[in-house]
N, C-alpha and C positions, 0 to 999 in steps of 0.2 A: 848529232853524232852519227856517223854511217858506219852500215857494219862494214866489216873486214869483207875482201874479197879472196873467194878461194883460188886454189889451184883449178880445180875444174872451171871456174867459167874462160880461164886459159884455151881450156879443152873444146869448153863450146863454142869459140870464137871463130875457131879453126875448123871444125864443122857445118859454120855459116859464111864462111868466108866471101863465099863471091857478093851472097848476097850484103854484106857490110860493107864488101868495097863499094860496093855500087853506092848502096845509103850516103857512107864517108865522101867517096866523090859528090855525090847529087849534094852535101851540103855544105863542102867546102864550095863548089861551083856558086851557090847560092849567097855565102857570104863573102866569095870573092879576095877576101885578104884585102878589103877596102875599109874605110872607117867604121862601118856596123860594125865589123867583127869584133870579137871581145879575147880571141883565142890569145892565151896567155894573159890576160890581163888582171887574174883571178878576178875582179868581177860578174858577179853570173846578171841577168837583168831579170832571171827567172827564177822562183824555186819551188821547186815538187817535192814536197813531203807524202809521200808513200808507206801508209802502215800494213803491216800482215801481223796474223797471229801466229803462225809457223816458226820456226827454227830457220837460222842460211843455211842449214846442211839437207832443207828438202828441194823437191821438186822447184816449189814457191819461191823458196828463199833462193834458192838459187836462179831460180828467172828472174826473180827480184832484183837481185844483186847487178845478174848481167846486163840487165833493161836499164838501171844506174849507170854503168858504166859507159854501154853504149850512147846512150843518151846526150851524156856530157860530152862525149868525146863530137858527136857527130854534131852537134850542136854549136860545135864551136868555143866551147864555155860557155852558153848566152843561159844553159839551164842547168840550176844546180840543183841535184837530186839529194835528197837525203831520207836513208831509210830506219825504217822502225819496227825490227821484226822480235818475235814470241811476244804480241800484247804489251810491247813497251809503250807504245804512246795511246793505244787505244788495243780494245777486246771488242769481243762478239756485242757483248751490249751498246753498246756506244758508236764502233764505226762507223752504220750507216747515218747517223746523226753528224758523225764527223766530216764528212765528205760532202754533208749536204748543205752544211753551213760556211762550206770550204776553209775549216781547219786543218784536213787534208785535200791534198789533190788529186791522189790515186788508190787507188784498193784492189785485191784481187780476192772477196770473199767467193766461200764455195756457192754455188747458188742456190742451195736452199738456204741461205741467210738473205735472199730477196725475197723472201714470201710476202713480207706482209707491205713491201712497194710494189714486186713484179710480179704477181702471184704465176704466170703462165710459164716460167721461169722455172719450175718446177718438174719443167718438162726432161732434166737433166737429173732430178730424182730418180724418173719412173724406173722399176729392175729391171734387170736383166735385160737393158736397152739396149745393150753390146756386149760382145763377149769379149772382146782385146780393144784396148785404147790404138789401133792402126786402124778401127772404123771409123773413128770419130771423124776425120775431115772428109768423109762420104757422108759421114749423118747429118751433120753440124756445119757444112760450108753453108759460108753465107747466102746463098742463092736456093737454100733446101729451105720447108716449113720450117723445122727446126731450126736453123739458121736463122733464119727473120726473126723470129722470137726471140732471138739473142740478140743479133748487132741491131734491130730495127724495133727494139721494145719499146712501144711508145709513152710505158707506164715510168721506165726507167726514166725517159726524156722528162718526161712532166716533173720526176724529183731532181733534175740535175743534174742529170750523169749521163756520159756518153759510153758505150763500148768502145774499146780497144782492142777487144781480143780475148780467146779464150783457151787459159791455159788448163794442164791435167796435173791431177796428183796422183790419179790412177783408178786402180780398180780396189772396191772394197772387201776386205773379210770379214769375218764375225770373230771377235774376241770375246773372251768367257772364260769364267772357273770350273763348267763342265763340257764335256767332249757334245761336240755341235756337229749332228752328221744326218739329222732330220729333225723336220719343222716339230717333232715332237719333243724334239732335245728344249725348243726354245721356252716351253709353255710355262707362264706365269714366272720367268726371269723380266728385270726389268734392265734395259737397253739404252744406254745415252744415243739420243739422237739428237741432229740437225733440227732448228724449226722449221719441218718443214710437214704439213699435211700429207704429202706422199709417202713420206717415210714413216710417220704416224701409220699409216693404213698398211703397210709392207708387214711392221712387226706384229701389229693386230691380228691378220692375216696370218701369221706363224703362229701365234699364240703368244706371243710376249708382249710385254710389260713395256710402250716407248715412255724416255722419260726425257724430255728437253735439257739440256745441261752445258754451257758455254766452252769450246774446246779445252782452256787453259782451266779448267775447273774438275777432268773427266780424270787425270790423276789420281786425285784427293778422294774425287768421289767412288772410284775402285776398289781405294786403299782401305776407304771407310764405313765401305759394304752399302753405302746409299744407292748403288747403282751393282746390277751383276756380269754388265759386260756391254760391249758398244760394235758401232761399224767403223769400219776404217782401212786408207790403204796400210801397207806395208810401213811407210817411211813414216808417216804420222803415229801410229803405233811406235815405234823404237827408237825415233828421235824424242817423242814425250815419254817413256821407258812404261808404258802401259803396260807394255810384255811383263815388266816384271814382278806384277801385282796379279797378273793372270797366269789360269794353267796352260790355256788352249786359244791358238790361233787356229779358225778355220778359214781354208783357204775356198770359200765359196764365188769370188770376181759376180757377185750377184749385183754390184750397182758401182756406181764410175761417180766420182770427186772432182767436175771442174770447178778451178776457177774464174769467174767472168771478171775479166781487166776491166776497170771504170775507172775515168778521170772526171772531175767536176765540170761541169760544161760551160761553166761561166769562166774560170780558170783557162778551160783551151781556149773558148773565143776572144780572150785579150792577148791570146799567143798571133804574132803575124802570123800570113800564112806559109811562109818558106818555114817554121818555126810547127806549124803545125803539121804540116808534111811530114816531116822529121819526126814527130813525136808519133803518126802512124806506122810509120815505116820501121822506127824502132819496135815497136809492140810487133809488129808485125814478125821481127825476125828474133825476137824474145819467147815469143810464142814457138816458132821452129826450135829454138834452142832449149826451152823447155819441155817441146815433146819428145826431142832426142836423148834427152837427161832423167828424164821419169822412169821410164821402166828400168834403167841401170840403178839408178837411187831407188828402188824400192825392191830390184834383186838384191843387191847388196846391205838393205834393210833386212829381208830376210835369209839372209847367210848370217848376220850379226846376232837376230833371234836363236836360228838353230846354233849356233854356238857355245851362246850361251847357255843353253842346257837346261834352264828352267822350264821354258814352254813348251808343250810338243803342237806341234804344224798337224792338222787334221789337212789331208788332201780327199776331197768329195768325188767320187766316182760319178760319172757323166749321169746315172740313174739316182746317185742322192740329190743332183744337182737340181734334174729336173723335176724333184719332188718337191722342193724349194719355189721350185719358176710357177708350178703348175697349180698354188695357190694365188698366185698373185698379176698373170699372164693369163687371160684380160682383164680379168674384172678389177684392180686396180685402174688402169687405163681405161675401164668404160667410166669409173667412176668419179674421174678427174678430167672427163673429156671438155668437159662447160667451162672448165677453170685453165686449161690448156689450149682448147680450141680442136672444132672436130678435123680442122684441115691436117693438124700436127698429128694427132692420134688414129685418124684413118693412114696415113702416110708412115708412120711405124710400126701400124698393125701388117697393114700391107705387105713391109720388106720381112717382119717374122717373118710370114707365112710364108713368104718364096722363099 
């Protein structure tokens, strides 16, 4: 069952335009309108099941959605896409098993859900490793340390999975029942986090309480006082209605939510390769379309909060901010240097300090 597509990926299509047409020509050219092609014949000869645990109305979902579309369309019909989003066919616990066995084909978890296949991976954890998701393709292109460690992780390769690309959900704040405006606010609350060891040591470092807890579970766990408050962008907050179990959103942008695209690698290797081209190229302009879409969906996330009039928005003055950064900038980063690699951590110590 696939979801519904929105009006917005309308939106985004038209903002990628040149680059689609090109895609669209390069693989109608490829299947020629000769006997391979299958365009119209509703049969697909391929099918990509794609789960996320998001909503279609985030960032994800929505590159999700448009990545389906485009897919099928440029493919010619030869791959039928079918998606599976907020944890309908698979959740945090189970995905990476799922993909690994190729009961799915594709995933886009955040990536501290690679810890314990890509531990260096983690390197998208570390805080305040940018301050607006417009650095990201200067930090993160493929050809930077950082970069390598993503499309060329060789720990991902050894379980099955290939990169595709990495998409944003944005930048994190701190949600909470009390006003969050110094690491003093956070002391002895305890914090859903990501499994991830960096993020473990981030809240440590403030003084709180991290407590692992599966996204589609941080609701309940709010609601039911197990947990006093979490990380999160904007749209993930108010699309799972967190806000509305909390007092205070703090708007700290102290840590950034990709997610790394993976397809199962045994999966793409039985795709020919006019077939696999296609399925790069599509990621490829899934990725532009979802970095175009994130920060509109996660302003309009927080127009929806202040609205609704329960929460109040804590905005952090440049000196609360850095009193936040300035427990956990370096010594986080020296601390996770053996597990990231000193080439990635000397190379983002570096561009701080310039």
């Amino acid at each position: 069952m696939k979801s519904p597509r929105t009006a917005r990926v309308t939106a985004g299509i038209a903002a990628t335009g040149a680059l689609l047409l090109a895609l669209s020509a390069c693989s109608g050219a490829r299947s020629g309108g000769g006997a391979e092609s299958t365009a119209g014949s509703g049969e697909a000869e391929y099918v990509l099941k794609f789960s996320h645990v998001t909503t279609s109305s985030t960032p994800k979902g929505k590159a999700a959605d448009f990545f389906a579309e485009e897919l099928e369309k440029a493919s010619d019909g030869r791959i039928d896409v079918e998606i599976y989003p907020n944890s309908e066919l698979y959740g945090d616990k189970d995905e990476m098993q799922a993909i690994q066995s190729n009961a799915v084909q594709m995933l886009a978890p955040a990536s501290a859900k690679f810890t314990t296949v890509a531990p260096s991976l983690q390197v998208l954890d570390l805080p305040f490793l940018f301050d607006d998701p417009s650095e990201i393709p200067e930090v993160a292109s493929p050809d930077t340390a950082v970069g390598k460690a993503i499309y060329a992780n060789e720990d991902l390769e050894a379980n099955g999975m290939k990169v595709i690309g990495l998409w944003d959900s944005g930048m994190k704040q701190i949600h909470s029942n009390n006003e969050t405006r110094t690491p003093e606010d956070t002391q002895g609350k305890k914090y859903r986090i990501q499994p991830s060891d960096v993020l473990r040591s981030q809240f440590e470092a403030w003084g709180g309480v991290p407590t692992p807890l599966a996204f589609a579970e941080v609701y309940s766990g709010l609601q039911q006082g197990l947990i006093d408050g979490g990380e999160n962008t904007y749209s993930n907050i108010e699309s799972q209605n967190m806000h509305t179990v909390q007092s205070y959103v703090t708007e700290s942008n102290h840590g950034y939510i990709g997610y790394v695209a993976v397809v199962n690698n045994d999966w793409f290797e039985s795709l020919p390769d006019d077939l696999q081209t296609v399925v790069e190229e599509t990621a490829t302009a899934a990725a532009e379309y979802n970095r175009s879409e994130a920060q509109a969906v996660n302003d309009e996330s927080k127009r929806v909060i202040e609205e609704e009039g329960s929460t109040e928005i804590v905005e952090l003055t440049d000196e609360e901010r850095q009193a936040f950064e300035d427990l956990v900038v370096p010594s986080v980063y020296e601390q996770y240097r053996d597990v990231i690699g000193d080439e990635i951590i000397d190379e983002l110590l570096a561009r701080q300090e310039g």
